[in-house]
C-alpha positions as CSV (number, residue, x, y, z in Angstrom):
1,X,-21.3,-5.3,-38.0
2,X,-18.9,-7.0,-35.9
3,X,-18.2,-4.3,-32.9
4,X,-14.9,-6.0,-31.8
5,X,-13.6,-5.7,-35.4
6,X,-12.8,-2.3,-35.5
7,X,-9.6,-2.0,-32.7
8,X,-10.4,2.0,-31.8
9,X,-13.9,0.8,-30.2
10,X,-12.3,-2.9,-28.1
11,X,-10.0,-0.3,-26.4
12,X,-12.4,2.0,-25.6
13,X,-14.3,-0.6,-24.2
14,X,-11.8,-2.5,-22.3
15,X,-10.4,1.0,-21.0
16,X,-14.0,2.1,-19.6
17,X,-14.6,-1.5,-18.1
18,X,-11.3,-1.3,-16.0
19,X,-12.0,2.4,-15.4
20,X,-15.3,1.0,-13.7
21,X,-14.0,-2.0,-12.5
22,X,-11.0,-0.6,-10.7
23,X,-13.5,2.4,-9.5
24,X,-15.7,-0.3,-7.9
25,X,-13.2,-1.6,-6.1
26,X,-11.8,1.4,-4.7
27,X,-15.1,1.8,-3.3
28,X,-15.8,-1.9,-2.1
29,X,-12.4,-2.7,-0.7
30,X,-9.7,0.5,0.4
31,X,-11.5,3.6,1.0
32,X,-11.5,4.0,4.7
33,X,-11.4,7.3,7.2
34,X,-9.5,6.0,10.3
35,X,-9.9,7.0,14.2
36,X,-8.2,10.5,13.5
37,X,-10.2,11.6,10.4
38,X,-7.8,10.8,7.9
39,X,-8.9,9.2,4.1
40,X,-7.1,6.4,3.0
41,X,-7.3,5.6,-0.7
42,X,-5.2,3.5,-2.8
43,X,-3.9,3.6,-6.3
44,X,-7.7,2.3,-7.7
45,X,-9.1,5.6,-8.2
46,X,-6.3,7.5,-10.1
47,X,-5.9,4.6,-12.1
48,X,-9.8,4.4,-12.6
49,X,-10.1,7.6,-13.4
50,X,-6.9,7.4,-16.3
51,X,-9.0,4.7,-17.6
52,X,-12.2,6.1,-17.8
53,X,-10.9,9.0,-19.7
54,X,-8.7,7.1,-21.6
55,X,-11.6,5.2,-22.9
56,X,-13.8,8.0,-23.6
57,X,-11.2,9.4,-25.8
58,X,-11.0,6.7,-27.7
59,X,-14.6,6.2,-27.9
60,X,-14.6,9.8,-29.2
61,X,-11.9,9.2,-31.8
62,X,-14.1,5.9,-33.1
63,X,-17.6,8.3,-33.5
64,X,-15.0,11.2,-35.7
65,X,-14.0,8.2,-37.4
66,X,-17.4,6.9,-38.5
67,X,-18.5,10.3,-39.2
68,X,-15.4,10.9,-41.5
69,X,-16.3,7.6,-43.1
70,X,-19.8,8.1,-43.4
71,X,-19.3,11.7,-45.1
72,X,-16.2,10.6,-47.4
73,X,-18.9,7.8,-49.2
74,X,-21.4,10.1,-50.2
């Protein structure tokens, strides 16, 4: 089976590869606490986070899917 075939499992794993991707660099690049104790973040870890979820929900709505599938051929 072809995994990139089936367009429900290429999101979810282009969404949970950004989601660590832009999580990673969130970490790597813009996370600081400056002289007076403050945390700067930028706009990598909300939008990691989105992604990350967003991918697991559609990784979730492939697995229903193939146990639909698999149940409906018996």
């Amino acid at each position: 089976m072809n995994f990139f075939t089936n367009k429900t499992l290429t999101l979810a794993l282009i969404s949970l590869g950004l989601g660590l991707i832009f999580i990673i660099a969130e970490n790597i690049f813009y996370q600081f606490v400056d002289s007076d104790g403050v945390l700067h973040e930028s706009m990598f870890m909300p939008l990691g986070v989105i992604s990350i979820t967003v991918g697991i929900l559609f990784l979730l709505f492939f697995i229903i899917q193939k146990i639909r599938c698999s149940f409906h051929k018996k």
